[in-house]
N, C-alpha and C positions, 0 to 999 in steps of 0.2 A: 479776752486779753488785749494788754494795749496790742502788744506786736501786731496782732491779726485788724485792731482797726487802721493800724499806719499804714499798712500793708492794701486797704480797702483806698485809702485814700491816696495812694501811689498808683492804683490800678485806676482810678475813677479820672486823674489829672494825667495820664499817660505817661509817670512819671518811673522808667526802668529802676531798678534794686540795683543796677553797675552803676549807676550814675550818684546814687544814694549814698552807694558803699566807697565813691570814691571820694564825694562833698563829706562824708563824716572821719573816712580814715577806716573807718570799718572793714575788715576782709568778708569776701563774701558766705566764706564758710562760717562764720560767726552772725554776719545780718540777715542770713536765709531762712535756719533754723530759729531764731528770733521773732521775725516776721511770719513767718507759720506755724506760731505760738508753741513750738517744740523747746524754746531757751527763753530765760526769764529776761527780760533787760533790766540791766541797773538803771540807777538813776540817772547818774550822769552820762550814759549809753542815750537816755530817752532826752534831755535835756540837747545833747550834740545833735539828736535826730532833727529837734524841733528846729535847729536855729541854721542848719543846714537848709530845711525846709523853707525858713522863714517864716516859720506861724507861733502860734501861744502855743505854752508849755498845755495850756486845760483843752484845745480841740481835743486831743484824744482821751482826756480824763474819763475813767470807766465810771461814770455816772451810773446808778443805779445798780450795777455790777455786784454777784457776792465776791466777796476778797476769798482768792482759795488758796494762801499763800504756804 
């Protein structure tokens, strides 16, 4: 799932989920479950992530991934 590769790439850059949840507006009770692939993220949820981050919307595109929507 995306949530769980953003979440890889937040742990890889030492980048905390409060600091995430506070550059998006996100509460954390909604970006946790998200990130530990237990909540689906919307679009526009994944698009805020990216641009918070500052990377491309396609680093986390699930390439190869079955869709199990």
């Amino acid at each position: 799932m995306v949530g769980l590769k953003i979440k890889e790439y937040l742990d890889a850059k030492g980048i905390k989920y409060s600091y995430l949840a506070e550059k998006t507006g996100m509460p954390m009770n909604i970006l946790s479950p998200t990130l530990n692939g237990k909540r689906k993220l919307s679009a526009e949820e994944y698009f805020i992530i990216c641009e918070a981050l500052g990377v491309s919307a396609e680093i986390f595109s699930p390439e190869g991934e079955e869709r199990g929507d």
